[in-house]
GUBA-640453 format. One record per residue (C-alpha): residue number from 1; residue in one letter; x, y, z. Coordinates in Angstrom, 3 decimals, decimal comma, m for minus. Example, Ala and Ser with C-alpha at 12.3 -4.5 7.8 and 13.67 -1.06 7.14 Angstrom:
(kemi 1 'A' (12,300 m4,500 7,800))
(kemi 2 'S' (13,670 m1,060 7,140))
***
This chain:
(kemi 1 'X' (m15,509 m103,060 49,099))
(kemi 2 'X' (m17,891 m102,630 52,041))
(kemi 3 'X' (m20,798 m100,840 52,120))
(kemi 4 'X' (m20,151 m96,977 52,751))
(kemi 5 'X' (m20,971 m95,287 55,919))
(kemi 6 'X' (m23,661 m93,255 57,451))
(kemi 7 'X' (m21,466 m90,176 57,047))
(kemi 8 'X' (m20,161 m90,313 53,244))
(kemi 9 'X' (m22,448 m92,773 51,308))
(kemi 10 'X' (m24,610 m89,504 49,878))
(kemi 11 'X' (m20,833 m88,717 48,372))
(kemi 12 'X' (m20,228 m92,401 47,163))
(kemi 13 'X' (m23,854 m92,327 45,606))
(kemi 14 'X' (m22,808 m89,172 43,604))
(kemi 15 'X' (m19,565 m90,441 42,361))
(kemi 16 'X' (m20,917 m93,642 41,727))
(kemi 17 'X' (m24,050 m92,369 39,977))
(kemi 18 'X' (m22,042 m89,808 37,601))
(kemi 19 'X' (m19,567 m92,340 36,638))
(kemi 20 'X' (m22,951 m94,566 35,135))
(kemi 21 'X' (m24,559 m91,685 33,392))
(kemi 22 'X' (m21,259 m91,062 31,937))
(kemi 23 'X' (m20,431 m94,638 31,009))
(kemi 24 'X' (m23,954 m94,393 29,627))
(kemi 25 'X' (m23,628 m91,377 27,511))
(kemi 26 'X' (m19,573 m91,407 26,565))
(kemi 27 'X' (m18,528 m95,002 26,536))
(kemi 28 'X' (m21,598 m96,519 24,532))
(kemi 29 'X' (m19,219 m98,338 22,204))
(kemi 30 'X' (m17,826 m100,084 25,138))
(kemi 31 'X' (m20,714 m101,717 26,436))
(kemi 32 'X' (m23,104 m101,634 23,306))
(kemi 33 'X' (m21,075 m105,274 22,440))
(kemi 34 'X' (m22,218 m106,675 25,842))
(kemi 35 'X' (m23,646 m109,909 26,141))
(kemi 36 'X' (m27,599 m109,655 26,750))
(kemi 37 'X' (m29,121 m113,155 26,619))
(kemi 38 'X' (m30,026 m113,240 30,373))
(kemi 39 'X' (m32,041 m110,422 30,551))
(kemi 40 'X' (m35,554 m110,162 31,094))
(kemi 41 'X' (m37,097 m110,259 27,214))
(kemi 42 'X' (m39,043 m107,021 27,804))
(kemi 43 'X' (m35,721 m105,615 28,444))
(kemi 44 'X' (m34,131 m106,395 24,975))
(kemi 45 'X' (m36,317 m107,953 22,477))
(kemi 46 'X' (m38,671 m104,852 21,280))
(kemi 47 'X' (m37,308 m103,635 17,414))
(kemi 48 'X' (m37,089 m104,884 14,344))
(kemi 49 'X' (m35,329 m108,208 13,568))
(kemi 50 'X' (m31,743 m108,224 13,508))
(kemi 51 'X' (m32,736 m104,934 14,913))
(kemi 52 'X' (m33,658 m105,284 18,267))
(kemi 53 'X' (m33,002 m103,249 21,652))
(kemi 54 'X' (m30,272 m106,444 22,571))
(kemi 55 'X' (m27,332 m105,069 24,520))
(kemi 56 'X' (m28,691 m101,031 24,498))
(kemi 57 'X' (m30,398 m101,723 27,146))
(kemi 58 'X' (m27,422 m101,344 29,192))
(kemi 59 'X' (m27,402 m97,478 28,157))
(kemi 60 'X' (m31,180 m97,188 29,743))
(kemi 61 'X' (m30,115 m98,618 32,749))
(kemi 62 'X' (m27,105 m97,536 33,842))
(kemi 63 'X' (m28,014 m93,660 32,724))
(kemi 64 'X' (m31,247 m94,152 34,560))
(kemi 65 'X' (m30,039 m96,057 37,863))
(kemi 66 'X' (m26,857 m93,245 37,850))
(kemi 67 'X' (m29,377 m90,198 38,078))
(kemi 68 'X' (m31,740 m91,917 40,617))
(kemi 69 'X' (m28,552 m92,598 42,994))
(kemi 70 'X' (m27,513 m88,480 42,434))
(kemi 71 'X' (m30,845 m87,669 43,635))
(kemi 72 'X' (m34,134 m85,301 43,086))
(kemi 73 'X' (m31,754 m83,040 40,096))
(kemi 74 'X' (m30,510 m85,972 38,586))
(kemi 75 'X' (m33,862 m87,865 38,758))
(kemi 76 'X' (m35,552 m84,971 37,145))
(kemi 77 'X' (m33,331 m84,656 34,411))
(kemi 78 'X' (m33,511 m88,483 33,867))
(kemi 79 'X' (m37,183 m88,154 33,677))
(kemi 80 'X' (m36,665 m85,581 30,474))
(kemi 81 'X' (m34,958 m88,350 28,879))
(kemi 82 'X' (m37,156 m91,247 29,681))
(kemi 83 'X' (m39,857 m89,145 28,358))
(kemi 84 'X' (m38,311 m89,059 24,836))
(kemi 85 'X' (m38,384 m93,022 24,900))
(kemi 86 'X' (m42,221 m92,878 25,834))
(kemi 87 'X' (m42,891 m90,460 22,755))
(kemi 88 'X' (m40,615 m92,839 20,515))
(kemi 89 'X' (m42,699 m95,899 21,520))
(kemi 90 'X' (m46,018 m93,839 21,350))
(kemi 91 'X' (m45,187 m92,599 17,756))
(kemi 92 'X' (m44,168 m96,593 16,799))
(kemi 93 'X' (m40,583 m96,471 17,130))
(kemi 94 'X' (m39,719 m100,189 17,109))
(kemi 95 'X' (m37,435 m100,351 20,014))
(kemi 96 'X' (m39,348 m98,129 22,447))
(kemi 97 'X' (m40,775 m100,579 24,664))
(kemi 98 'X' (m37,784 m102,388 25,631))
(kemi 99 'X' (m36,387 m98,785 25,969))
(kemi 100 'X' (m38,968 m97,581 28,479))
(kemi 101 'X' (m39,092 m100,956 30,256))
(kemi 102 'X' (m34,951 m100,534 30,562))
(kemi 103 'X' (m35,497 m96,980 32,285))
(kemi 104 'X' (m38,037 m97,910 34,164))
(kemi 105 'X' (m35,683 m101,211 35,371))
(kemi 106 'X' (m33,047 m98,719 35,243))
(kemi 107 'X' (m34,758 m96,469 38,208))
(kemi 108 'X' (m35,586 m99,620 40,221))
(kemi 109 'X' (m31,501 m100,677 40,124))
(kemi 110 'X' (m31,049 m97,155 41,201))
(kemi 111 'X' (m33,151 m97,226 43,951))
(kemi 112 'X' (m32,063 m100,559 45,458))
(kemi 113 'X' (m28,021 m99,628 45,463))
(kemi 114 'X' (m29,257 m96,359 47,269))
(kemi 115 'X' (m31,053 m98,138 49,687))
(kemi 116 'X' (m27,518 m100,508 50,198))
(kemi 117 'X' (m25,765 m97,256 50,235))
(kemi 118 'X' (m27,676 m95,451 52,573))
(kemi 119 'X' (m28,022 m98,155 54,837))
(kemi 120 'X' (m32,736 m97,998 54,607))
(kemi 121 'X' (m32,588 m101,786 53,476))
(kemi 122 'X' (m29,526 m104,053 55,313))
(kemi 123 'X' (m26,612 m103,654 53,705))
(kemi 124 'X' (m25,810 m107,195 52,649))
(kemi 125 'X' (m24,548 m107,793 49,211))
(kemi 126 'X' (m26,751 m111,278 48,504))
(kemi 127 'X' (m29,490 m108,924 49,169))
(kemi 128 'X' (m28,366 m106,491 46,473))
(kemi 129 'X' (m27,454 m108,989 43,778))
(kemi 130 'X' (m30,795 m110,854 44,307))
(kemi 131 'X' (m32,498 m107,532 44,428))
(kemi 132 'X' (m30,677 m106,663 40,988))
(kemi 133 'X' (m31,120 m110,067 39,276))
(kemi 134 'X' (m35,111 m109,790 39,970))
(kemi 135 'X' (m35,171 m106,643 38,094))
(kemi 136 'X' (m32,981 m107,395 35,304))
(kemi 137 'X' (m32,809 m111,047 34,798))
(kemi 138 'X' (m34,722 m113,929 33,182))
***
């Protein structure tokens, strides 16, 4: 699929971005068995051994990049939850800094498939996936 044009990509953003958050929240069990060992380290390795953030960090990021691409509501009520994470880490919660560093990932992989969408950076696919890979990957 092409990128989406001028006149309907604030609809595909929406779609797209509530199908993440709810792949996030409601189908955890079918991503939480996801393969991780490409991502950045910061992204997965904070918790306790055997313990570790490892494949959850797909829940940050795709709950966090779904509410940046449905805009200011669904940033602000993304920010609520990354909040949480920061108080976690702050009161030594093993896994918090790999959590915040996967929302804060999370936003920036938002950000960059709005931009595709909306057509503010060129809307060539290399230039997504490299965009993408330099935010999530080793």
């Amino acid at each position: 699929m092409g990128p989406v044009g001028n006149d309907n990509w604030r609809d595909a953003a929406d779609t797209l971005g509530a199908s993440m958050i709810d792949t996030a929240y409601n189908h955890y069990s079918e991503h939480i068995d996801n393969g991780f060992a490409n991502f950045k380290s910061i992204l997965t390795d904070a918790g306790e051994p055997g313990k570790e953030q490892g494949a959850g960090v797909y829940g940050h990021i795709l709950s966090q990049a779904g509410a940046q691409l449905l805009g200011p509501l669904g940033q602000v009520v993304a920010a609520h939850a990354a909040l949480y994470d920061v108080a976690q880490w702050a009161s030594g919660h093993a896994q918090g800094k790999s959590e915040v560093a996967g929302n804060v990932a999370g936003v920036h992989v938002g950000v960059h498939m709005s931009n595709f969408l909306s057509g503010v950076t060129p809307r060539d696919k290399e230039r997504l996936k490299n965009s993408l890979r330099s935010e999530l990957c080793q």
